[in-house]
C-alpha positions as CSV (number, residue, x, y, z in Angstrom):
1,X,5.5,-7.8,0.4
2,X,3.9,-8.4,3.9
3,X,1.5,-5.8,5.8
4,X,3.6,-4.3,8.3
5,X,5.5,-0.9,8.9
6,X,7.9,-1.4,6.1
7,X,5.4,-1.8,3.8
8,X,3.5,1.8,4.9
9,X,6.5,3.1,4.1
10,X,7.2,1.9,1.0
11,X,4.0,2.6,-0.3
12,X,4.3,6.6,1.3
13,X,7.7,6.5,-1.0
14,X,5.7,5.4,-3.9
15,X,3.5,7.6,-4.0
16,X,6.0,10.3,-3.6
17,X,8.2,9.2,-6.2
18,X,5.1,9.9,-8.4
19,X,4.2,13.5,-6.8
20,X,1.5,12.7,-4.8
21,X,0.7,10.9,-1.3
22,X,-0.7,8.5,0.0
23,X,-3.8,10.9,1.4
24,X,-4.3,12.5,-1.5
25,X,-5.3,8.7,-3.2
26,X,-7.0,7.6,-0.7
27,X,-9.3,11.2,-0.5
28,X,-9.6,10.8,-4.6
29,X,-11.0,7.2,-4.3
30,X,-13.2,7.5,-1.0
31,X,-11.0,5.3,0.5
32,X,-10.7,6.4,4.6
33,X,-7.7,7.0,5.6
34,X,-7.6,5.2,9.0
35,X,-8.6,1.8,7.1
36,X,-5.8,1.9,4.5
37,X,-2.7,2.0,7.5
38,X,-5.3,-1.5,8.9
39,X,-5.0,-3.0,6.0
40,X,-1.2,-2.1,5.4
41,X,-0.4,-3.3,8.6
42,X,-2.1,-6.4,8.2
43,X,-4.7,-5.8,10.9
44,X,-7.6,-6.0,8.7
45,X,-6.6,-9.6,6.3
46,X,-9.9,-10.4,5.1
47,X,-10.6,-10.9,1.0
48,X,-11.9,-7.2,1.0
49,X,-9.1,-6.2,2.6
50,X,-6.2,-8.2,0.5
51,X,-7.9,-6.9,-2.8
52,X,-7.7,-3.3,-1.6
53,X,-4.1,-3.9,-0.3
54,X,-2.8,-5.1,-3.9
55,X,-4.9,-2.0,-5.5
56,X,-2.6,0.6,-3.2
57,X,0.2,-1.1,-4.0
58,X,0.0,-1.2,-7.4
59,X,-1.2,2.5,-7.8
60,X,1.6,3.2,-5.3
61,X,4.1,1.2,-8.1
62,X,6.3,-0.6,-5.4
63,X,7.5,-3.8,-6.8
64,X,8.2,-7.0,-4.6
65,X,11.9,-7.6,-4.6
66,X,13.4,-9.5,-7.2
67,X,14.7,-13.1,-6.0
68,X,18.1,-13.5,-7.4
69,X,19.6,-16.7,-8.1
70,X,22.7,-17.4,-6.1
């Protein structure tokens, strides 16, 4: 999934599939707040950055869209 507004959203849903937000992760893991929407957005793309992107996502549990075959 690329950085970018959809993906903020998604990963808001996520978490709120689950009971929680996205806040309440990042307050419960010392993340700051203001970084995570950088780094979702793609603003901040650096190896630190990427690492802590695939972490949100995965605790978020959005899935990259299946590929179908046509």
């Amino acid at each position: 999934m690329q950085p970018g507004k959809e993906l903020i959203q998604e990963v808001r849903a996520g978490f709120i599939r689950q009971g929680t937000t996205l806040g309440f992760y990042c307050r419960n893991n010392n993340i700051d707040g203001g970084n995570v929407y950088r780094l979702l957005r793609g603003e901040w793309n650096g190896d630190k950055a990427k690492a802590l992107r695939s972490q949100i996502i995965e605790a978020s549990g959005v899935k990259a869209p299946e590929v179908k075959d046509s």
